[in-house]
TITORLO-806287 format. One line per 8 residues: number of its first residue (from 1); their letters; for each residue x, y, z of C-alpha. Coordinates in pm, 1 decimal, m for minus. Each point is the difference from the previous one (the first is absolute). Layout:
NUM) a) X:Y:Z | ...
! end
This chain:
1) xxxxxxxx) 1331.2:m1394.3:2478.8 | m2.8:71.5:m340.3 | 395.7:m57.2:m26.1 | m48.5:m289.0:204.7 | m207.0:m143.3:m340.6 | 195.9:144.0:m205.8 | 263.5:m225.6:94.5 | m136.5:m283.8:m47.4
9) xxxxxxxx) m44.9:108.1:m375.7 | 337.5:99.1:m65.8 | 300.0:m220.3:m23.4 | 224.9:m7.5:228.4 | 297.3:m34.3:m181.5 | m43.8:194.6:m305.0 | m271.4:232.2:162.0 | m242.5:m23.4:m310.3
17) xxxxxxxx) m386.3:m229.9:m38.9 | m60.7:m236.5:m262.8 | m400.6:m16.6:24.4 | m176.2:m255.4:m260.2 | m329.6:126.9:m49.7 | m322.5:m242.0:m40.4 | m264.2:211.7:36.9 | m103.3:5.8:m353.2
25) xxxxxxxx) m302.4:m194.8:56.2 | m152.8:289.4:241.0 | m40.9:185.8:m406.0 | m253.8:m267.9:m154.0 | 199.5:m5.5:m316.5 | 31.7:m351.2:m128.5 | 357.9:34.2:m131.9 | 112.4:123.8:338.0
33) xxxxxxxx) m31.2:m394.2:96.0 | 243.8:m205.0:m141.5 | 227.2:m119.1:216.9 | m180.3:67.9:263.9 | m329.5:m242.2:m64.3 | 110.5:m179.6:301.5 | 126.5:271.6:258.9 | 67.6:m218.2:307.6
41) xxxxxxxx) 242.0:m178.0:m228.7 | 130.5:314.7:m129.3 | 47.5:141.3:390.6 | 187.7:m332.7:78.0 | 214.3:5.6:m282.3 | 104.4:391.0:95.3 | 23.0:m74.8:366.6 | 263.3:m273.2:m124.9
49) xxxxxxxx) 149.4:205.6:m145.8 | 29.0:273.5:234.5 | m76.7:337.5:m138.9 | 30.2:291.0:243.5 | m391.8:47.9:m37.4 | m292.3:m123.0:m159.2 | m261.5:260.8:m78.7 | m345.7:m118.1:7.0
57) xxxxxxxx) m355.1:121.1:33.5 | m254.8:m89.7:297.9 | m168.8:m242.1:m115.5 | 331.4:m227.9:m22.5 | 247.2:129.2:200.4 | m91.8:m322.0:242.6 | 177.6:m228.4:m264.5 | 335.7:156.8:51.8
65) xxxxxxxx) m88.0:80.4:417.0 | m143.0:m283.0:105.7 | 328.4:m171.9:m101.5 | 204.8:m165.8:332.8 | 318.5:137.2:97.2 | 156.8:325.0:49.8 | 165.1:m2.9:m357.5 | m199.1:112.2:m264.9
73) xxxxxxxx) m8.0:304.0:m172.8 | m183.4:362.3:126.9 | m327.3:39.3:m100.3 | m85.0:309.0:m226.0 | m376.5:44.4:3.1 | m161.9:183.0:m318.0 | m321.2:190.9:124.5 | m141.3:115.4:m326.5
81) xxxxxxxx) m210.3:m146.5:m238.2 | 18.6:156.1:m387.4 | m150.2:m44.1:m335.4 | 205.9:183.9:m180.4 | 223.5:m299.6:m150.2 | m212.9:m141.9:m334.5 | 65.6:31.2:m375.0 | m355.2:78.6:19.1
89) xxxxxxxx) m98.3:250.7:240.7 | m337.8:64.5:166.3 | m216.6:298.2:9.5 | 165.8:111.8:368.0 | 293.9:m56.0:140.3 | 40.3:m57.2:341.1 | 275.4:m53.3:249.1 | m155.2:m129.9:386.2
97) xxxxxxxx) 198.7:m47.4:318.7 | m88.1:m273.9:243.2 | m191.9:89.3:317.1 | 210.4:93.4:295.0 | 297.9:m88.6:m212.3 | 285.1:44.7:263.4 | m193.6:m198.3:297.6 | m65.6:m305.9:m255.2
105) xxxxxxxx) 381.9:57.3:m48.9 | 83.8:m41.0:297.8 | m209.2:m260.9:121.8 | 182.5:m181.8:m278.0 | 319.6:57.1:101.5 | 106.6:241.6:m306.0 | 344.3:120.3:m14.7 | m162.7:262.2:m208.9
113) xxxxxxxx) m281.4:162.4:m204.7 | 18.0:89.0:m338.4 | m273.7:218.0:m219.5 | 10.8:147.2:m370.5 | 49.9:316.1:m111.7 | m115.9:22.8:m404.6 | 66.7:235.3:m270.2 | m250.9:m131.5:m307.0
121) xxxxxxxx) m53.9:228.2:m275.5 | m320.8:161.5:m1.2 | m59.4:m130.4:329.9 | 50.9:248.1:258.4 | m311.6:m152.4:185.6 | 202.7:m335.3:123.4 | 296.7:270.5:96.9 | m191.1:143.5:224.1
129) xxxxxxxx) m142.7:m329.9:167.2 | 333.7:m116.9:37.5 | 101.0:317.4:206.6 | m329.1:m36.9:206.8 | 120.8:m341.4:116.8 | 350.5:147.3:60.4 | m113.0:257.8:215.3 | m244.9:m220.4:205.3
137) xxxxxxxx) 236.3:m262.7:29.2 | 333.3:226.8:100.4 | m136.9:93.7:339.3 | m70.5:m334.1:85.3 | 351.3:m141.0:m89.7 | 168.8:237.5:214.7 | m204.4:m71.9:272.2 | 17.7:m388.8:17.7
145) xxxxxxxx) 394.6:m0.4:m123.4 | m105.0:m122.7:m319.2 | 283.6:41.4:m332.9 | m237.2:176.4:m287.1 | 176.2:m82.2:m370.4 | m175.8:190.9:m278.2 | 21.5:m151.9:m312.2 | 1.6:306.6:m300.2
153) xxxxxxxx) m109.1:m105.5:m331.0 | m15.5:118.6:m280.0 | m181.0:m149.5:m288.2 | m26.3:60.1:m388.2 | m309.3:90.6:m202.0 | m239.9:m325.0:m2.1 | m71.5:46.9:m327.4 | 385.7:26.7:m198.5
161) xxxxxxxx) 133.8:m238.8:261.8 | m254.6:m243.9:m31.1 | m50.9:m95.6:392.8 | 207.0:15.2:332.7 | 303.0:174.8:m84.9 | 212.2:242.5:190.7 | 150.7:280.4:m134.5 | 402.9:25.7:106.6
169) xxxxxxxx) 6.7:401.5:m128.6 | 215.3:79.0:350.7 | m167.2:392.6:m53.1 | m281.7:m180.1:97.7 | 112.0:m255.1:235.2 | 173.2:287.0:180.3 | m220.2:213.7:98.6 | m262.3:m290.9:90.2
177) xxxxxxxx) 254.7:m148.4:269.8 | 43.7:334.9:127.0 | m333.3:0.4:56.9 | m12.8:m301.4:196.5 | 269.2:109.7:246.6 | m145.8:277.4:m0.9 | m326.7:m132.8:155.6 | 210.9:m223.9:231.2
185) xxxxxxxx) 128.9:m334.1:m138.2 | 234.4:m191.1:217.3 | 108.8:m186.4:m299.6 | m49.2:73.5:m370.2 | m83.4:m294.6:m281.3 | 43.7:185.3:m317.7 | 16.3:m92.3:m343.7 | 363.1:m53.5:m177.4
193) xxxxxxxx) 73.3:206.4:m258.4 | m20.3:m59.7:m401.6 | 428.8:135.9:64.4 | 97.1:m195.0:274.7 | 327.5:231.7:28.0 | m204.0:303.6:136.1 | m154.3:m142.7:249.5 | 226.2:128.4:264.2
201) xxxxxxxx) m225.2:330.7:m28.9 | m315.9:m228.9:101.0 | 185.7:m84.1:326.1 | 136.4:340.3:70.8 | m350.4:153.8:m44.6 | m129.0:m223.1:265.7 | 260.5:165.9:271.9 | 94.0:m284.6:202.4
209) xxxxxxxx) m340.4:m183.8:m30.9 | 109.3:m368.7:m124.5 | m84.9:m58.2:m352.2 | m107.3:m377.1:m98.9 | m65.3:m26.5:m392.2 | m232.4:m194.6:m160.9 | m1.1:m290.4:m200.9 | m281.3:93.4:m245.3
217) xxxxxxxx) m100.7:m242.8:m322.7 | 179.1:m345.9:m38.0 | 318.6:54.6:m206.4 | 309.9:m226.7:m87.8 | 226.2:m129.3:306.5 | 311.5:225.8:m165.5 | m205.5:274.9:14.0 | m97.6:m29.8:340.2
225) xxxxxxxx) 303.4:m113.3:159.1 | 234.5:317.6:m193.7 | m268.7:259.3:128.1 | m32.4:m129.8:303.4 | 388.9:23.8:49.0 | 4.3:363.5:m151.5 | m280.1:106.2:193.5 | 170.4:m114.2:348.4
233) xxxxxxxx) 322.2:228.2:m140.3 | m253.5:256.7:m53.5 | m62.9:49.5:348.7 | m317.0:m240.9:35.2 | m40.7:m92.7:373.8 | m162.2:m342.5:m169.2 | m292.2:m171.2:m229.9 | m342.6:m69.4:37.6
241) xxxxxxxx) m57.7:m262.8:m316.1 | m335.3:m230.4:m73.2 | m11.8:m133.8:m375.4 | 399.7:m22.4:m43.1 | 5.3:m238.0:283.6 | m363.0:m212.9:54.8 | m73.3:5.6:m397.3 | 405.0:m142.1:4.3
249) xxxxxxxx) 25.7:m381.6:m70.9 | 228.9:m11.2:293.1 | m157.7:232.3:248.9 | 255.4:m106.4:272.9 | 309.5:48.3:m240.3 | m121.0:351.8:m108.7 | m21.8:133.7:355.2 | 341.2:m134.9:130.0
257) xxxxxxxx) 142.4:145.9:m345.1 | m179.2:330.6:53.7 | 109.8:m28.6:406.5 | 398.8:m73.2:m141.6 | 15.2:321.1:m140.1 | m239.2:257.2:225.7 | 188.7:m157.0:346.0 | 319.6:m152.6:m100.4
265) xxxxxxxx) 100.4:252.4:m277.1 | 25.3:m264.1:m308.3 | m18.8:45.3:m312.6 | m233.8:m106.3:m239.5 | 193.3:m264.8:m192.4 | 114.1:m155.2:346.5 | m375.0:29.4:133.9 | m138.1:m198.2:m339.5
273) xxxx) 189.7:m337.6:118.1 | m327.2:m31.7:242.6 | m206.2:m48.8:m276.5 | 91.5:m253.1:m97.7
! end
């Protein structure tokens, strides 16, 4: 069952995902909202647009489900809940998962569940939450057929970097996707790295488990597009981008550019012209 999901994730004719995440507003940070103010607009500006999947949390994934029709994109449904995200952070951190997170999943229609696995400085307490929610929710994906990615990041000292940053050191992106795979992830969303030209060793760490990369903090369209493009030659079975694409002022132009060059092998010059 679980490949049976897992198809409906994956391309068919490239074989990689292109997930746009919108789950930022599960993280009650304010700045986590723009673009997505209005999410029902936001979900039927994506579904026009036809990403592989749409990741989403609980609460919302009815805006993207309840949709007619049998084409729309897979559902990705983020069971935990974090606080771990603010310039400012509070006495304790905490990172929750969602009560019987793979029924709710299912009941929903998920293509797939995806949970966090942190490394914060200093903060070995959320580390070990995160792996509590891994274990208790592996068993119960590979009894109902249900894909598990594990998303690995890594983040850099709240107090130099000033806020949610990630760190792209691949010694310590490395071993943290390891990890995951280690504790059973079906699919791995893992941060890119500051050199984009390594990250062939992120992918060959995983063994065989599908690695989607991350979007992380809005940055220029060139940017994206070029590391997009030299993450797919890396070996990246795909994306799973938020910000770059929602916070975009052409949502809808951003994903078929990004969906040019993860499915039909463009580059990112050619993939720009949908920008405009």
């Amino acid at each position: 069952m679980k490949l049976f999901r897992l198809k409906r994730l994956f391309n068919a004719k490239s074989n990689r995902c292109f997930d746009v995440a919108i789950d930022h507003g599960f993280f009650n940070e304010y700045e986590f909202l723009s673009g997505i103010e209005n999410l029902g607009k936001a979900v039927a500006t994506l579904v026009e647009a036809a990403p592989d999947a749409i990741q989403l949390t609980i609460g919302q994934a009815p805006l993207l489900q309840s949709i007619p029709g049998r084409h729309k994109p897979s559902l990705v449904l983020r069971t935990d809940v974090a606080n771990v995200y603010g310039k400012e952070l509070p006495r304790a951190l905490f990172s929750r998962m969602i009560e019987n997170p793979v029924e709710q999943a299912l009941r929903m229609d998920a293509a797939c569940v995806v949970v966090n696995l942190f490394r914060i400085p200093n903060e070995p307490e959320v580390s070990d939450q995160c792996i509590q929610n891994i274990l208790k929710i592996k068993p119960e994906c590979d009894r109902y057929g249900m894909p598990l990615m594990i998303e690995p990041l890594v983040f850099q000292a709240n107090a130099g970097a000033g806020g949610y940053m990630v760190d792209g050191d691949p010694r310590k992106i490395i071993p943290l996707v390891r990890q995951a795979v280690e504790l059973g992830a079906d699919i791995i969303k893992a941060d890119p790295t500051d050199d984009v030209t390594v990250y062939h060793k992120v992918v060959e760490i995983a063994g065989g488990v599908p690695v989607l990369v991350r979007g992380g903090g809005k940055a220029p369209d060139t940017e994206i597009l070029e590391r997009t493009e030299a993450l797919v030659g890396q070996g990246a079975a795909g994306i799973v981008y938020g910000r770059n694409v929602i916070q975009h002022q052409n949502p809808a132009g951003m994903t078929k550019a990004l969906m040019a060059i993860v499915h039909d092998g463009v580059g990112a010059g050619e993939a720009a012209k949908f920008l405009n």
